[in-house]
C-alpha positions as CSV (number, residue, x, y, z in Angstrom):
1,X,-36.8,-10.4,7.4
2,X,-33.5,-9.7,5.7
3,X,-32.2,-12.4,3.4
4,X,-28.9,-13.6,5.2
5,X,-27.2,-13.4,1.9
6,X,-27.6,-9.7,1.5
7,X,-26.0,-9.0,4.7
8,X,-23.1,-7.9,4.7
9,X,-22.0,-8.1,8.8
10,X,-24.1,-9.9,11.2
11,X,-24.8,-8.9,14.5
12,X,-23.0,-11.5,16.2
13,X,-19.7,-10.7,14.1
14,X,-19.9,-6.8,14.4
15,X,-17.6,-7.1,17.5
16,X,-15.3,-9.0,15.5
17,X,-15.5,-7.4,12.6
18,X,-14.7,-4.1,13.7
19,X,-11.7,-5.3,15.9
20,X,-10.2,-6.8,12.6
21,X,-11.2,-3.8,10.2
22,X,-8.9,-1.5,12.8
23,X,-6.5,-3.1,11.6
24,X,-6.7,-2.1,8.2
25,X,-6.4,1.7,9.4
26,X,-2.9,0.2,11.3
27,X,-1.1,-1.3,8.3
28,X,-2.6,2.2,6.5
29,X,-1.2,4.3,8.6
30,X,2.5,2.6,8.3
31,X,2.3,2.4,4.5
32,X,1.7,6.0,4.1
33,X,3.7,7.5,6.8
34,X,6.6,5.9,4.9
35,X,5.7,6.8,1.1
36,X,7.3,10.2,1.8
37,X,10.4,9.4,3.1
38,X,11.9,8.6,0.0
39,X,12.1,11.9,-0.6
40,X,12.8,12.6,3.2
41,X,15.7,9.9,3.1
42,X,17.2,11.5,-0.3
43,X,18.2,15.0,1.0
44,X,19.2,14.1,4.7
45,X,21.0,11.1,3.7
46,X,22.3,12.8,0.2
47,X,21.6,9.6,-1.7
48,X,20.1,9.2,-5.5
49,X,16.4,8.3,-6.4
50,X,16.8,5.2,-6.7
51,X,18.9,4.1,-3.5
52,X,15.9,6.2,-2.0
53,X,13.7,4.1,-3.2
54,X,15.1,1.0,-1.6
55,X,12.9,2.3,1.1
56,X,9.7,1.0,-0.5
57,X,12.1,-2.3,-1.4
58,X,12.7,-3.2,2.2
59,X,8.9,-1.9,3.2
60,X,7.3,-4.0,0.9
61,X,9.9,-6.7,0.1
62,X,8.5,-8.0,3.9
63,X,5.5,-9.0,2.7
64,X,7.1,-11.4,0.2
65,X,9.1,-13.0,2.4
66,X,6.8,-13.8,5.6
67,X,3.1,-14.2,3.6
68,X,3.7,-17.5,2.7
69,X,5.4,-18.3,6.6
70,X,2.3,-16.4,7.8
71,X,0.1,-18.5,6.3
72,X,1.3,-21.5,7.0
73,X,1.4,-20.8,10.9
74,X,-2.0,-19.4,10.5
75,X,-3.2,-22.7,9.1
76,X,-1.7,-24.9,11.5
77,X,-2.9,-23.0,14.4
78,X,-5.2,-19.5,14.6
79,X,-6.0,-16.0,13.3
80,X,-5.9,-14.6,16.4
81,X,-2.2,-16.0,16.7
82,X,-1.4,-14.6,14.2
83,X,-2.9,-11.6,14.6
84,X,-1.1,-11.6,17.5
85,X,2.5,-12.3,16.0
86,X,1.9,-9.5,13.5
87,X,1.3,-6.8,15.9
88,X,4.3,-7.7,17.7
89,X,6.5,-7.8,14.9
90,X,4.9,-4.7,13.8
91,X,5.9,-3.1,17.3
92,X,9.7,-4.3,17.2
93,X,10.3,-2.4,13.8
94,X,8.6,0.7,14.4
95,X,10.7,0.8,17.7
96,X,14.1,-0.1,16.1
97,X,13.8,3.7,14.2
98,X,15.5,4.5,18.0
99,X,18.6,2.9,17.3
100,X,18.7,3.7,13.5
101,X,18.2,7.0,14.1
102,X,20.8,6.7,17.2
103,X,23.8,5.0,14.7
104,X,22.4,7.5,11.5
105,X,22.6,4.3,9.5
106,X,20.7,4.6,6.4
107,X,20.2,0.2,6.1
108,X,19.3,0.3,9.7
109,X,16.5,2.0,8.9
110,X,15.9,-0.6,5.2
111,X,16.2,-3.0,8.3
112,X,13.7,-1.8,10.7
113,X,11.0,-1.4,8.0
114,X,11.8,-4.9,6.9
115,X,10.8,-6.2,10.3
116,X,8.0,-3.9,10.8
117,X,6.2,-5.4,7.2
118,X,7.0,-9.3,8.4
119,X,4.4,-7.9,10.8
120,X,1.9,-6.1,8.4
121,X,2.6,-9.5,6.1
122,X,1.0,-11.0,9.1
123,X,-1.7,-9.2,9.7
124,X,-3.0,-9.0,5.8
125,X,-2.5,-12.7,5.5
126,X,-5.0,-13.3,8.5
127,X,-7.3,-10.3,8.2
128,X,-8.4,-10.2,4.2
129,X,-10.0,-14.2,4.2
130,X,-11.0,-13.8,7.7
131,X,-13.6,-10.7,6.8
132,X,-14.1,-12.4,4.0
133,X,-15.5,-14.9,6.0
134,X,-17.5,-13.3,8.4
135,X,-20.9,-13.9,6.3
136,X,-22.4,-15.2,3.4
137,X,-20.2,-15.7,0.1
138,X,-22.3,-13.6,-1.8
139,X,-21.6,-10.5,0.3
140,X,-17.6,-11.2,0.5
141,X,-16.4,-8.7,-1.8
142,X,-18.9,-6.0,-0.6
143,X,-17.5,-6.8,3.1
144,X,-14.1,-6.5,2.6
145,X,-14.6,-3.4,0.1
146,X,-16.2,-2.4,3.3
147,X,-13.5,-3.3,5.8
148,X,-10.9,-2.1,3.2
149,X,-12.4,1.5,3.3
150,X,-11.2,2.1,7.1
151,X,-7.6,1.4,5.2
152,X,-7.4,4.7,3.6
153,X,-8.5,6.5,6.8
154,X,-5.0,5.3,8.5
155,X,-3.0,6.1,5.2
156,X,-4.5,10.0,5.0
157,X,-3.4,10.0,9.1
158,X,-0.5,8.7,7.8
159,X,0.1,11.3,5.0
160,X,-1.1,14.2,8.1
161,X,1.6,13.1,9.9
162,X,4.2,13.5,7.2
163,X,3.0,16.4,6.0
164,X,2.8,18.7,9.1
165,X,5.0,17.2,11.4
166,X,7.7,15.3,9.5
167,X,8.5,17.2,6.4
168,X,7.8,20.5,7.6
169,X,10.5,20.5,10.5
170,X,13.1,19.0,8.1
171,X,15.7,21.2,8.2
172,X,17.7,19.9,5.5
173,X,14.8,20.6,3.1
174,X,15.0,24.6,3.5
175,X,15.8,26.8,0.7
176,X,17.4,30.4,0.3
177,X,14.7,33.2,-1.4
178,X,16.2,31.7,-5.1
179,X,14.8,28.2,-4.3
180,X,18.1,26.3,-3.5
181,X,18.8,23.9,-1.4
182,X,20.7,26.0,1.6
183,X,21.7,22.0,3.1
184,X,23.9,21.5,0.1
185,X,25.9,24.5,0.5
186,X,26.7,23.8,4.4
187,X,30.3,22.4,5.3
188,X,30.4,18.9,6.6
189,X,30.0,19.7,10.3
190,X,27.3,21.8,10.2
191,X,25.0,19.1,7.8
192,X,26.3,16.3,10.2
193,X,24.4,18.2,12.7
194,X,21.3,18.9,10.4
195,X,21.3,15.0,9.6
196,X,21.0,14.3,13.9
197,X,18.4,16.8,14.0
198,X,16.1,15.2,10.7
199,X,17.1,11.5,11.6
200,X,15.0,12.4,15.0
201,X,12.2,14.1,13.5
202,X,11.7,10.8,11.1
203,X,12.2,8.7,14.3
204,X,9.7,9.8,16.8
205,X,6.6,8.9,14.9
206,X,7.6,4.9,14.4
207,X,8.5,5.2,18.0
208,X,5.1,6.6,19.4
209,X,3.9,4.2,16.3
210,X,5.7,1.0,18.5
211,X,4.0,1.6,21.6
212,X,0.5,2.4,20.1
213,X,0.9,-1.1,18.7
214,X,1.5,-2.6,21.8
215,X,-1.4,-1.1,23.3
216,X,-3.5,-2.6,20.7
217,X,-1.7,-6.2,20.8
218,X,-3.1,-6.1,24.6
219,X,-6.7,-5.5,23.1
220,X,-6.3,-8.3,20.8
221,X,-4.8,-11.3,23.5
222,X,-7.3,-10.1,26.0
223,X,-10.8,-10.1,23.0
224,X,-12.2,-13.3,22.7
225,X,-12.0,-14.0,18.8
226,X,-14.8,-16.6,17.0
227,X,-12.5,-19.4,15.7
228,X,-13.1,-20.2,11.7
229,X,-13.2,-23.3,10.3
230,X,-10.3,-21.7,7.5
231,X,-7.8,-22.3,10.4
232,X,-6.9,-25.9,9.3
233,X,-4.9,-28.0,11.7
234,X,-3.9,-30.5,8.6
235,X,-1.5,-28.6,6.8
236,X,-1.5,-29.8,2.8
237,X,0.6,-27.2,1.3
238,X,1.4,-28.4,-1.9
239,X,-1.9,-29.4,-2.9
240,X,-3.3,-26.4,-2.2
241,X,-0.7,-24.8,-3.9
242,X,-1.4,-27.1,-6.9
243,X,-4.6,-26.5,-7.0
244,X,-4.1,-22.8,-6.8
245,X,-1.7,-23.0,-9.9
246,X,-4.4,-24.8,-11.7
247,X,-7.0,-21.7,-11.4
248,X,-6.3,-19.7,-13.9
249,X,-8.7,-16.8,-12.1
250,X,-6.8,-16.9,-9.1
251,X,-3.5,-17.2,-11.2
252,X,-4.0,-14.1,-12.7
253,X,-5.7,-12.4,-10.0
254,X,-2.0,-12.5,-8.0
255,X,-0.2,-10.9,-11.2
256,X,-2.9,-8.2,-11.4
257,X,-2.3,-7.5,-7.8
258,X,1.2,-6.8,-8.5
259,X,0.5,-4.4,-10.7
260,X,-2.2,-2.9,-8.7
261,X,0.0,-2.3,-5.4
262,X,3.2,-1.1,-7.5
263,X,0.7,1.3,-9.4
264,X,-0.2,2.5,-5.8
265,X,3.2,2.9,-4.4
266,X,4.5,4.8,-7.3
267,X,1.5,7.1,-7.5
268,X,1.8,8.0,-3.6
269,X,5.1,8.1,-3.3
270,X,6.6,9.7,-6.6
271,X,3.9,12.6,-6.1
272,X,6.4,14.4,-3.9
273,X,9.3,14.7,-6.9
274,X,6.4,15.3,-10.0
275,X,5.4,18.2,-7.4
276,X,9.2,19.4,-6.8
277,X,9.7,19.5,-10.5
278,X,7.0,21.9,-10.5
279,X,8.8,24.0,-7.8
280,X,6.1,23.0,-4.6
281,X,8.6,22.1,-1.8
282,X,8.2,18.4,-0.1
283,X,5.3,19.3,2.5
284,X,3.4,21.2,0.0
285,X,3.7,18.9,-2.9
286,X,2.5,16.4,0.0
287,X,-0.7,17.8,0.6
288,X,-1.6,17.0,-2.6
289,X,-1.2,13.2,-1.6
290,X,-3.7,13.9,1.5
291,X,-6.1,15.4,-1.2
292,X,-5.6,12.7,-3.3
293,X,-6.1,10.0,-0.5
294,X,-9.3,12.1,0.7
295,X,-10.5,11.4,-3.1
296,X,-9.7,7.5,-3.1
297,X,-11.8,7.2,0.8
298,X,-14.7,8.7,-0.9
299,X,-14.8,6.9,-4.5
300,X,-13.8,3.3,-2.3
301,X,-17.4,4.0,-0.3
302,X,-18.8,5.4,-3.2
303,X,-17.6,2.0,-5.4
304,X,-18.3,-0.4,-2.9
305,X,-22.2,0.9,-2.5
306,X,-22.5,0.5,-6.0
307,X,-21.8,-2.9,-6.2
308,X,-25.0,-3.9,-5.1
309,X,-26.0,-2.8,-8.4
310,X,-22.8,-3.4,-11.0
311,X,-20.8,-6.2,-11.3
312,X,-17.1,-5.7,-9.9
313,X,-15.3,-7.1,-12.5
314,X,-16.8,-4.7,-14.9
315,X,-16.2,-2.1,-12.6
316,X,-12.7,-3.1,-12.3
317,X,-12.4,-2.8,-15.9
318,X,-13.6,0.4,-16.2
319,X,-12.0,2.0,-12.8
320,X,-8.2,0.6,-15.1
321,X,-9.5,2.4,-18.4
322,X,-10.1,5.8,-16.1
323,X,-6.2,5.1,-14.5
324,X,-5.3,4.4,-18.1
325,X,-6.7,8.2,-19.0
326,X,-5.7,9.8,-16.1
327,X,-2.0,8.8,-16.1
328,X,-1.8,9.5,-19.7
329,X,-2.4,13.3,-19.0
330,X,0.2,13.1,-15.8
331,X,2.9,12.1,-18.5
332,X,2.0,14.6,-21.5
333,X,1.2,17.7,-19.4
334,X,3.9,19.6,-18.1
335,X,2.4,22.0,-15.7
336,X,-0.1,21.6,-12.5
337,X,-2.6,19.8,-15.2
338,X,-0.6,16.9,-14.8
339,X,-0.5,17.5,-10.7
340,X,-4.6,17.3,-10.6
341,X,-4.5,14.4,-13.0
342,X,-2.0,13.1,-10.9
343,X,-4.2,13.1,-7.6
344,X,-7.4,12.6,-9.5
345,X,-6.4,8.9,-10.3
346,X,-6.4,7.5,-6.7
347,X,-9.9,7.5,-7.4
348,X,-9.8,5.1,-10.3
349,X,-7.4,2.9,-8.0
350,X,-9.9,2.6,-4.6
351,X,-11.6,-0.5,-5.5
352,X,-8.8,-2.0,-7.1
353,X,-6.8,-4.2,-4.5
354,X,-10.1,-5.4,-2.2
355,X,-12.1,-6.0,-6.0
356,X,-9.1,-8.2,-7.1
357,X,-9.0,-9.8,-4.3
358,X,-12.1,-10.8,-3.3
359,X,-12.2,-12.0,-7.6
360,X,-9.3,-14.1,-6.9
361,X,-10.1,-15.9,-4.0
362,X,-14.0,-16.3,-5.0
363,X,-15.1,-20.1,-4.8
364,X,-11.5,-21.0,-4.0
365,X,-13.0,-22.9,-0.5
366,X,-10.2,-24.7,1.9
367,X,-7.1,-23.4,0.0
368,X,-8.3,-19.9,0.8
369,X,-5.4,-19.3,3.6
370,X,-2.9,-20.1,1.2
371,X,-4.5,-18.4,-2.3
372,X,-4.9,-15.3,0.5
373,X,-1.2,-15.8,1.2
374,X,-0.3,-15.2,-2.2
375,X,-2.5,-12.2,-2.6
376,X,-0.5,-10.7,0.2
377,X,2.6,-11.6,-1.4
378,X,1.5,-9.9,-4.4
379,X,2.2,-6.4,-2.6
380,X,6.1,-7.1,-3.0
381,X,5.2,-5.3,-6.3
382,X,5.6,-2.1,-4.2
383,X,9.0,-3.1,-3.7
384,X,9.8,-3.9,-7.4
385,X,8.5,-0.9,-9.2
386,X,9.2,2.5,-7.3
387,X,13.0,1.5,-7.8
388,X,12.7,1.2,-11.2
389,X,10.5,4.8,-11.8
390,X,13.2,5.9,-9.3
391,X,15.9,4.7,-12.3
392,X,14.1,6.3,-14.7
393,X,13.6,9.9,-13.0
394,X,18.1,9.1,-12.6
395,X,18.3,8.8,-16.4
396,X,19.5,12.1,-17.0
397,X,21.0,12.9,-13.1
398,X,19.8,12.9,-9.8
399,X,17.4,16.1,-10.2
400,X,13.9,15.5,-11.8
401,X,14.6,17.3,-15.3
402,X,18.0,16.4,-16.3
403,X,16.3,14.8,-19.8
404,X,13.8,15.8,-22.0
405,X,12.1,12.5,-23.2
406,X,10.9,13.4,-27.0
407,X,12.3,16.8,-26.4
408,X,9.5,18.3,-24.1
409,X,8.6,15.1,-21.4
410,X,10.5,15.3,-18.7
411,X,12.0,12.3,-16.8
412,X,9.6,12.3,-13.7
413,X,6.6,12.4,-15.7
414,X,7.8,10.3,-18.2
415,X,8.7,7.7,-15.5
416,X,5.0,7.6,-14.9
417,X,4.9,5.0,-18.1
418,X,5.1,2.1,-15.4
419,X,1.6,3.3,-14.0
420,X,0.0,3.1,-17.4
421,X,1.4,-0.1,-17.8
422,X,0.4,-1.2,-14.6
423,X,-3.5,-0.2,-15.4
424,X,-3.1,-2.1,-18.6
425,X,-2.4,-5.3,-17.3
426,X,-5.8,-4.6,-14.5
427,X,-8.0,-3.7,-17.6
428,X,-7.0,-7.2,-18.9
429,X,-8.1,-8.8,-15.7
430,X,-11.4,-6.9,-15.4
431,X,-11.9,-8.1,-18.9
432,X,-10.8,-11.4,-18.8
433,X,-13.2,-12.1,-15.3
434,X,-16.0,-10.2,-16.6
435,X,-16.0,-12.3,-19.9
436,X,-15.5,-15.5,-17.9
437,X,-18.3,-14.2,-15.5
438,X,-20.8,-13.6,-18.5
439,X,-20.8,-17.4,-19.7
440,X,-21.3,-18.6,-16.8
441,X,-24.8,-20.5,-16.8
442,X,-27.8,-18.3,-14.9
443,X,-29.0,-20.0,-12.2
């Protein structure tokens, strides 16, 4: 017979379990449908980088301001409310694209995605502790690795999507046989027309998105979801936020995880401009991304099977070093090196945000819906950074090699700096847990 605490899912919480882990692929899917239309939103909407990149500010800026709400309501009532209250948020964003697209109002859009993450803040806040809990402690990290592998498979449907059905049929991104933009030479009537045209191609997939949603929101208030004993009917917020504050593993575990998400965003979604640079139009340089996504499913099944046998936190610490090395070469080499590099370090990144979070929250007990609250939170980092590696690619202009950084790096690799920083601060965390982990008495 099986020890109970080397299994990872029971039998009795498979149905559960797989109900919740679809969920993963949903919020996926969103993130990565919307990583390329920065670049999307930049030439239809003929804005800089960085106002582009207030995309990924009001995307993930939604998750700072309704975790901590989230978790609160979550604690005071169920997860399957609010499971419930996610999906439905989730649904009224996607479908507000239709009127954005109808009034051609570039923070109409910033607005809909706003809404549509309250619900995906939702949904994370109730769906990382509760697989977490569906079995024995020791197993935690290895289920939600688990769970946190079906999130990928939404992103690269995501990236699909964008790819060959969005950027492709973009009209303001064709070029004349010399490579230019033929959009920017058009007189105002005829790009107003190009703009309706584009607006709906970005439209129609949140739209189908919004109803697929409601579809699964049925599922959900019609399953019959086990209750956990996590969903506290005594609220004691500011003691468990105390006591949160107090753990310094947790503590840092939250700052690691905002540099894990904003090393994510940036690397998916500034992909498209290091591949411009290089002369690949939008929907090629894309592909990459899918190839790169394809990479970080693999290593994430790969990495979580091998933490039966190695310690996360030392795999966390060496998965940051590889990013480290990686990254590095995206910045120094000029030419379709840097582009492999480039997709080659989403496998260094696949265990990083389940790893630090299942770290974080490890042995954390009754303040777990809260501590998970500010994990979620943590992914406002995707709204901080790509703005500011959107500044830096404007240094020199709006184009992608108006300034040569040490006279031969050019601004959108050199913006690629934040990533290596980002990896730094996880290698600290690896190491600091690992150390901590290692004087801790055998038992």
């Amino acid at each position: 017979m099986k020890d109970p605490k080397n299994i990872v899912v029971s039998r009795k919480m498979l149905v559960p379990f797989i109900l919740i882990t679809s969920l993963f692929a949903m919020w996926g899917f969103a993130n990565d449908i919307t990583n390329p239309m920065v670049a999307a939103f930049k030439t239809v909407m003929e804005i800089s980088n960085a106002k582009a990149a207030l995309v990924q500010l009001a995307f993930y800026g939604g998750y700072g301001t309704m975790a901590i709400p989230a978790a609160l309501i979550i604690k005071r009532y169920s997860y399957k409310l609010g499971i419930i209250i996610g999906l439905a948020l989730y649904a009224v964003g996607a479908l507000l694209f239709f009127p954005a697209a109808q009034f051609e109002i570039y923070g109409f859009f910033l607005v809909s995605l706003y809404i549509l993450t309250f619900g995906l803040a939702f949904l994370e806040t109730t769906s990382n502790p509760y697989i977490l809990s569906m079995g024995a402690p020791e197993t935690a990290t290895r289920r939600l690795n688990l769970a946190q592998s079906f999130n990928p498979l939404g992103s690269i449907t995501g990236m699909f999507v964008a790819s060959q059905i969005i950027l492709p049929a973009l009209n303001s991104d064709r070029r004349d046989a010399a490579g230019n933009l033929i959009f920017e030479t058009l007189n105002a009537t005829e790009k107003a027309a190009v703009r309706t045209h584009d607006l709906a191609v970005i439209r129609d997939p949140y739209v189908i998105l919004g109803f697929v949603v409601l579809a699964y929101l049925l599922v959900i208030i019609l399953a019959k979801m086990p209750k956990r004993e996590s969903a506290d009917h005594e609220i004691h917020a500011i003691d468990s936020f105390r006591r949160l504050m107090k753990n310094k593993k947790y503590r840092e575990g939250v700052i690691a995880q905002v540099f894990y998400v904003g090393v994510q965003i940036m690397c998916w979604t500034f992909i498209i401009q290091y591949g411009e640079n290089l002369g690949l139009e939008k929907s090629e340089a894309q592909r990459y991304n899918i190839v790169a996504m394809a990479i970080f499913i693999a290593s994430r099944f790969i990495s979580t099977a091998l933490m039966k046998y190695l310690n996360p936190r030392f795999m966390l610490l060496i998965f940051a070093i590889g990013g480290m090395f990686t990254i590095s070469g995206v910045i120094l080499f000029q030419g379709m090196a840097g582009m492999y590099l480039l997709v080659a370090t989403s496998a260094f990144m696949s265990l990083m945000f389940p790893t630090i979070y299942g770290i974080a929250l490890d042995g954390i007990g009754d303040d777990a819906t809260l501590g998970a609250a500010g994990l979620v939170m943590a992914i406002v980092g995707g709204a901080l950074m790509p703005p500011l590696q959107a500044r830096i690619i404007d240094a020199g202009g709006t184009g992608f090699n108006d300034l040569q950084i040490f006279g031969f790096i050019s601004e959108v690799n050199f913006s690629f700096i934040l990533p290596f920083i980002c990896f730094v601060v996880i290698a600290i965390y690896g190491y600091r847990t690992y150390h901590d982990f290692k004087k801790q008495p055998s038992v």
